[in-house]
C-alpha positions as CSV (number, residue, x, y, z in Angstrom):
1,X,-4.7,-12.9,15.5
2,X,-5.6,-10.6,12.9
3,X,-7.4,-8.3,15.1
4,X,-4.3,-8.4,17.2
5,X,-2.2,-7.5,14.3
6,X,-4.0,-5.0,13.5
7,X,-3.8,-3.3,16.7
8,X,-0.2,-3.5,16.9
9,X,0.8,-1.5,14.0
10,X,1.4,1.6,15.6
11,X,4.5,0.0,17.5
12,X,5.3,-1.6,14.6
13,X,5.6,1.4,12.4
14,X,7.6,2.9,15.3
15,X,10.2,-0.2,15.1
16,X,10.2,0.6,11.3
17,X,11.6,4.1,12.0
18,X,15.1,2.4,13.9
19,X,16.4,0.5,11.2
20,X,20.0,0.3,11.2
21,X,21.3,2.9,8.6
22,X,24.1,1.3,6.6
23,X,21.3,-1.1,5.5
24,X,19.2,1.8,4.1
25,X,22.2,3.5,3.0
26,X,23.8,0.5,0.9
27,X,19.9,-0.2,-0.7
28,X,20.1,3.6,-1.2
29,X,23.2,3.5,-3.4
30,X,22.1,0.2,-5.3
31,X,18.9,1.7,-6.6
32,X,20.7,5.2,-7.5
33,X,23.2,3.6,-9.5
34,X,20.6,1.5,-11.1
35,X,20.0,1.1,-14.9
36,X,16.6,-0.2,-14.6
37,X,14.5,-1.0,-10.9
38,X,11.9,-3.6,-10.7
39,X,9.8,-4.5,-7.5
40,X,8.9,-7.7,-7.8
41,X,6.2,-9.5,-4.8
42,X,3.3,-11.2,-4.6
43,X,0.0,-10.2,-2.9
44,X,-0.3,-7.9,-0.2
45,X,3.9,-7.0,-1.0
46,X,3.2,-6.6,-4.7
47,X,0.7,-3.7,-3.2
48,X,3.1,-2.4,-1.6
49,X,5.8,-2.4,-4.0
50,X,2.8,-0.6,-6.5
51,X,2.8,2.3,-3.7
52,X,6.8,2.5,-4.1
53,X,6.6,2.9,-7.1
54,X,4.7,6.1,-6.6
55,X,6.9,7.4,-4.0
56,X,10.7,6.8,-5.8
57,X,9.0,8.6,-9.0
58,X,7.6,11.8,-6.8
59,X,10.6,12.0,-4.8
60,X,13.8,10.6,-6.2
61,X,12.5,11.2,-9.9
62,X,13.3,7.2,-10.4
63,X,10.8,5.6,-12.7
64,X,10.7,1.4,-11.0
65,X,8.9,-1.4,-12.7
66,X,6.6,-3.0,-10.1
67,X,5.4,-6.5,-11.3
68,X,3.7,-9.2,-9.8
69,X,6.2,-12.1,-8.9
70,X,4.2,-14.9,-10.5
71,X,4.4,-12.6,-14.4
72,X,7.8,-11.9,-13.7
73,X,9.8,-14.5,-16.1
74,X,6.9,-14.3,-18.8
75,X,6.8,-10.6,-18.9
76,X,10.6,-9.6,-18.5
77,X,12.9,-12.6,-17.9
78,X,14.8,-12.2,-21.4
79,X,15.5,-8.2,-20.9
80,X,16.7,-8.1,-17.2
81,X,20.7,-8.0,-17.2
82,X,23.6,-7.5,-15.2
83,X,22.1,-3.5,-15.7
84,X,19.1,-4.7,-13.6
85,X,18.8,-4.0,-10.0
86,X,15.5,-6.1,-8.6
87,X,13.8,-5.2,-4.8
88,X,12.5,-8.5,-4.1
89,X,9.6,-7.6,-1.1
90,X,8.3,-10.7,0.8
91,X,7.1,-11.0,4.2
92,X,7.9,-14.3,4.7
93,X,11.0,-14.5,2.6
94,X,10.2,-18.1,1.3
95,X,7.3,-17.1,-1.5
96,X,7.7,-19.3,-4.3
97,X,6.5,-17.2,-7.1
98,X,9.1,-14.5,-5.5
99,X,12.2,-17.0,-5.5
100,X,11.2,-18.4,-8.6
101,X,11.4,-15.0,-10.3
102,X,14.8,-14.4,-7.9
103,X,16.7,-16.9,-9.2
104,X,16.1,-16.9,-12.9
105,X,17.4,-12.6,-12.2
106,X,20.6,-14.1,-10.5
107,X,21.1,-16.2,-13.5
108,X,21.2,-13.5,-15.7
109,X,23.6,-11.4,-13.5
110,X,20.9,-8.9,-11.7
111,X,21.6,-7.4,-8.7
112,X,18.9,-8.4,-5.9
113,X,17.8,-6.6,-3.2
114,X,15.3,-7.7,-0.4
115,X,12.7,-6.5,1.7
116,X,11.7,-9.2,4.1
117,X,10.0,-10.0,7.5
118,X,12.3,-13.1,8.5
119,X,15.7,-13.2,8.6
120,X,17.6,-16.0,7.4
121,X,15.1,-16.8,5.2
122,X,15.7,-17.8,1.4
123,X,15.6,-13.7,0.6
124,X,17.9,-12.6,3.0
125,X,20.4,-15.3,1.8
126,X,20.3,-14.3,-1.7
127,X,20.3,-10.7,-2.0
128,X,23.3,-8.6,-1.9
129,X,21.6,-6.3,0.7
130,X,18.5,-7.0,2.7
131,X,16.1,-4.9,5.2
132,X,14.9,-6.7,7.8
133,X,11.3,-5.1,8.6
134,X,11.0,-5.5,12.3
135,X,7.6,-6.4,12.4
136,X,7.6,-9.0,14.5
137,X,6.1,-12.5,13.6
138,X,2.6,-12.3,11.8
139,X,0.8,-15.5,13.0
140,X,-3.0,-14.2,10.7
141,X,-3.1,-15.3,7.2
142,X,-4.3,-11.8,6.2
143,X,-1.0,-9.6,5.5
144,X,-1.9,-6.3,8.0
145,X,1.0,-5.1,10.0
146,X,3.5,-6.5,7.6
147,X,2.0,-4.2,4.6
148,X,2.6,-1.0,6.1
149,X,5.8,-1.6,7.8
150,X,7.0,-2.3,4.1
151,X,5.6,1.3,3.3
152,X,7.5,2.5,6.1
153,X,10.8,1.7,4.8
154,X,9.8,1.9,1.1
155,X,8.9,5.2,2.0
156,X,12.4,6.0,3.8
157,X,13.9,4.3,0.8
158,X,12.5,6.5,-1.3
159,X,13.5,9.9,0.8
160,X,17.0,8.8,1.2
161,X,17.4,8.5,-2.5
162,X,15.6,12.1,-3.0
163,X,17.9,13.6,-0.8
164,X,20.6,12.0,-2.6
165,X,20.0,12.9,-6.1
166,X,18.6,16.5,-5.0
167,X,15.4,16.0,-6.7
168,X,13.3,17.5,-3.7
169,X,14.1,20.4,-1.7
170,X,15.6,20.0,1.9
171,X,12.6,21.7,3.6
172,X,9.9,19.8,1.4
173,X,12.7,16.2,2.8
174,X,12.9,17.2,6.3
175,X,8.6,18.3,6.4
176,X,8.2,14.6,4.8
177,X,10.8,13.2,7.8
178,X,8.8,14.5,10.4
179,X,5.6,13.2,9.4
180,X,7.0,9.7,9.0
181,X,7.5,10.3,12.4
182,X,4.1,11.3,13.6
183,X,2.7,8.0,11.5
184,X,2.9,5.9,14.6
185,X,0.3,8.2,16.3
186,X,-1.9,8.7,13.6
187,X,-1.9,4.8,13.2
188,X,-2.5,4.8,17.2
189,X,-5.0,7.6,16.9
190,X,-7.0,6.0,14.0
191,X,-7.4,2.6,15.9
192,X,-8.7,4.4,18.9
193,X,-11.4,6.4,17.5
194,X,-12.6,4.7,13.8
195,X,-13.4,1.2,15.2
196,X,-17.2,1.7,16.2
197,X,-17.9,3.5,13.5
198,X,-16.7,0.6,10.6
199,X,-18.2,-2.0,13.0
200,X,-21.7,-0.4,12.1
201,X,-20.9,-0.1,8.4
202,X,-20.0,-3.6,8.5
203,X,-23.7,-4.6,10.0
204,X,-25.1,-1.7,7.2
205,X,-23.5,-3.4,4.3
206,X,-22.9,-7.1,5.6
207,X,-25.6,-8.5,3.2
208,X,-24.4,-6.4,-0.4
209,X,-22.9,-9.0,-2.6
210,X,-20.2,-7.4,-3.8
211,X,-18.1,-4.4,-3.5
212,X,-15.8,-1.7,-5.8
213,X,-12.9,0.0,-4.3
214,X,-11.7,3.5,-6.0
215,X,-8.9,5.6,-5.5
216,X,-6.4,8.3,-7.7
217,X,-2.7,7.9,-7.9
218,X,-1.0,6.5,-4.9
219,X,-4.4,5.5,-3.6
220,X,-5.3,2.8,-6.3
221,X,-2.8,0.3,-4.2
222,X,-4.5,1.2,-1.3
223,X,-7.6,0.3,-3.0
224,X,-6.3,-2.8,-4.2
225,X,-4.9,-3.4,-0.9
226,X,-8.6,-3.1,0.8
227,X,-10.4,-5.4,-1.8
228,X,-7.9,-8.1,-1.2
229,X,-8.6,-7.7,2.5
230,X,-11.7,-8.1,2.4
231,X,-11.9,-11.2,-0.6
232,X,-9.2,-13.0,1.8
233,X,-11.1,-12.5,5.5
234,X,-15.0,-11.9,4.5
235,X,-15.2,-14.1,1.3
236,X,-16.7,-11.2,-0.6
237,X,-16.5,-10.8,-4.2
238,X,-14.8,-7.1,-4.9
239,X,-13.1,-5.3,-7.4
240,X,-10.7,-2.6,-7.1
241,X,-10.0,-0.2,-10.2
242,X,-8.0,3.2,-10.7
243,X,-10.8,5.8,-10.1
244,X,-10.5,7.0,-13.8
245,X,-10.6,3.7,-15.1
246,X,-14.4,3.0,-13.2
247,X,-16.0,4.7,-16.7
248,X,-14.4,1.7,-19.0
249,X,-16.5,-1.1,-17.8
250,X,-17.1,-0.9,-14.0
251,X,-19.8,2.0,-13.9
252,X,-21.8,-0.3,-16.2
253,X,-22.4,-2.8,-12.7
254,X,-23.7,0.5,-10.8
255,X,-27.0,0.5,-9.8
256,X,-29.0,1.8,-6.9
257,X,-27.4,0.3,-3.6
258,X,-24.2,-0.7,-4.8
259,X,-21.6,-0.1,-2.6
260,X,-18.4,2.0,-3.8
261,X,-15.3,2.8,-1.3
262,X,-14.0,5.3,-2.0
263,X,-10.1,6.1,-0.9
264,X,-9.7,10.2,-1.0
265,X,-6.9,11.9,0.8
266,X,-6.3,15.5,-0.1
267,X,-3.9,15.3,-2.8
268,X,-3.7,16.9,-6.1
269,X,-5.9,13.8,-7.6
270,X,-8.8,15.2,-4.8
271,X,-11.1,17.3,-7.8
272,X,-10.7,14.2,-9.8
273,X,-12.2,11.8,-7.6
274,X,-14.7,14.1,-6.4
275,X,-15.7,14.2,-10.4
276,X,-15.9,10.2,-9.9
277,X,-17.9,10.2,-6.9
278,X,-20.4,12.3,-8.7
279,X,-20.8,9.9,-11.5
280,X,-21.5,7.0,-9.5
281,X,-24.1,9.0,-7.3
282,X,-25.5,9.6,-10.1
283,X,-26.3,6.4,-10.7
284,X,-27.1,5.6,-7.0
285,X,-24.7,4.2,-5.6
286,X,-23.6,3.7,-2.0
287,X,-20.7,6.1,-1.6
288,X,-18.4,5.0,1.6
289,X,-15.0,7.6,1.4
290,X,-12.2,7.1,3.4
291,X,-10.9,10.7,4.0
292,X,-9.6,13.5,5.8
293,X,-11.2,14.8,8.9
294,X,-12.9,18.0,8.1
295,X,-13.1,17.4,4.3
296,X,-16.5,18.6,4.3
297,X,-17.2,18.3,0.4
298,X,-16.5,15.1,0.4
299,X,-18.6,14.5,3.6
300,X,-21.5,16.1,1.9
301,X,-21.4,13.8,-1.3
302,X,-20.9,10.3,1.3
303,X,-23.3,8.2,2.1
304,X,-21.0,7.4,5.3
305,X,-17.7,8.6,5.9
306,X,-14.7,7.3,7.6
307,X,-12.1,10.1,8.6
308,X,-8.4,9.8,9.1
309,X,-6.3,12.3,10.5
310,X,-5.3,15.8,8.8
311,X,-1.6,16.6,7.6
312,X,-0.7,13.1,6.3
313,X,1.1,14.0,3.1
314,X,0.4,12.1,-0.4
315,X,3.1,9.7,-0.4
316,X,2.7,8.0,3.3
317,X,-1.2,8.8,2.9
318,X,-1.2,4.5,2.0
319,X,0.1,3.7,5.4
320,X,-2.9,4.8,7.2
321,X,-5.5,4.7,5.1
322,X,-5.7,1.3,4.6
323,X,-6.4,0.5,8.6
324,X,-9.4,1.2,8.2
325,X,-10.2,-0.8,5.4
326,X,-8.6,-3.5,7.1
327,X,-10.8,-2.8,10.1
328,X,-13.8,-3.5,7.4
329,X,-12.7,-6.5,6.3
330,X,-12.5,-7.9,9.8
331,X,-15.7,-6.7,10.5
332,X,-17.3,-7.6,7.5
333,X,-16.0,-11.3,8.0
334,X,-17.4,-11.4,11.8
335,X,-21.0,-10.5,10.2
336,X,-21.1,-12.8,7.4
């Protein structure tokens, strides 16, 4: 089922890109009027709701709180208030940790919003407005279609309230709505050319006990995102860190052999990681980048390489760069 899953989300990204606009438009209007914006999930959503968090502050100039739903209460249940407007995200719309931390917001006068998989479903029934995904049913414990149809309309979320608020120009909004347009095929494209490739990096690496996963900016959730793919399906310990974080504590593990993935689209964070990638070679480590076809420095410096499509701008870049690391957990999992 997860292999299915996985398959499919290139039609699922495309039903992602009909959703019915007053729904958009009314979450649009909620968050721009907001005094404060959490995101609050759990697991593969709370990943998801990290990305967002990217996108409304490079976009729509809104700075969102993304917290893991389990934390929520302890960490911010006496300051949220009727100034508080809270995306709940949940696939399933029945996570505990997510309605536990829903209903102590309602209680304190918050205005919920919900991102969900299932309607009628707890979520739906208690936020004031609710997206509906369109993903489908997700039968595989591992969350794989679901997380990047939640980037899809996070990241349409996130445009409409750019546009809004004027924070981005209209050529730099419409370039960005085009190439959440073309994500379907670079999904579709992706899944038709990677898959040999990651199943031999999955027999290479099958028998390394553990694994770190790196990536700047709006790539640490896909990182994060990877890990947890591959801890769930392949039972392998791994660790996922902010790239600039790897020199306070992690690089201490590195030795010769140890496997690092690295996530690298060409964004402005590229030089950085580059810098990271050297320091870990350095100390001989297994480099595996996930990157841009054609990004021949970064080829050069990789140990093995998986490439993704060119022209996929910062923002989406999660969307599809985390199919193949979802390809790698599955693998990994079928050679253990």
């Amino acid at each position: 089922f997860m292999l299915k899953e996985i398959y499919e989300q290139s039609s699922t990204l495309r039903n992602t890109l009909r959703l019915q606009d007053q729904f958009l438009e009314l979450m649009t209007e909620f968050l721009d009027r907001a005094g404060e914006v959490f995101l609050v999930a759990a697991g593969t959503s709370y990943h998801a709701c990290l990305a967002a968090s990217y996108m409304f502050s490079k976009l729509a100039f809104l700075a969102t709180h993304p917290i893991i739903a389990s934390e929520f209460v302890e960490q911010h249940g006496k300051s949220v208030n009727i100034d508080s407007t809270i995306l709940f995200v949940s696939q399933s719309g029945e996570t505990a940790d997510t309605l536990a931390a829903l209903d102590h917001a309602r209680l304190r006068a918050s205005t919920i919003l919900g991102l969900t998989n299932v309607i009628g479903s707890t979520l739906t029934r208690l936020s004031r407005v609710y997206v509906c995904q369109q993903s489908g049913p997700e039968i595989g414990v591992a969350a794989t279609k679901t997380f990047t149809s939640q980037l899809s309309v996070l990241a349409q979320l996130a445009l409409r309230l750019a546009k809004r608020r004027g924070k981005v120009s209209h050529v730099e909004i419409e370039f960005l709505e085009k190439k959440l347009q073309q994500i379907p095929d670079i999904a579709e494209d992706i899944l038709r050319t990677q898959p040999g490739k990651i199943k031999q990096l999955a027999k290479k690496y099958c028998d390394k006990p553990c694994f770190f996963y790196l990536g700047r900016g709006i790539s640490s959730a896909t990182a994060l995102e990877g890990r947890l793919k591959l801890l769930e399906i392949a039972y392998v310990p791994a660790i996922a860190y902010p790239a600039g974080e790897s020199k306070h504590g992690p690089i201490s593990l590195i030795e010769t052999g140890f496997p690092l993935v690295f996530i690298c689209p060409r964004d402005e964070t590229h030089k950085m990681v580059v810098s990271n990638i050297m320091e870990m070679k350095a100390r001989g480590a297994s480099i595996i980048i996930v990157c841009e076809e054609g990004d021949e420095e970064l080829k050069r410096l990789a140990d093995d390489c998986i490439e993704v499509p060119k022209g996929v701008p910062e923002i989406l870049s999660p969307i599809v760069y985390v199919i193949p690391l979802q390809l790698f957990a599955y693998y990994m999992a079928l050679e253990q």
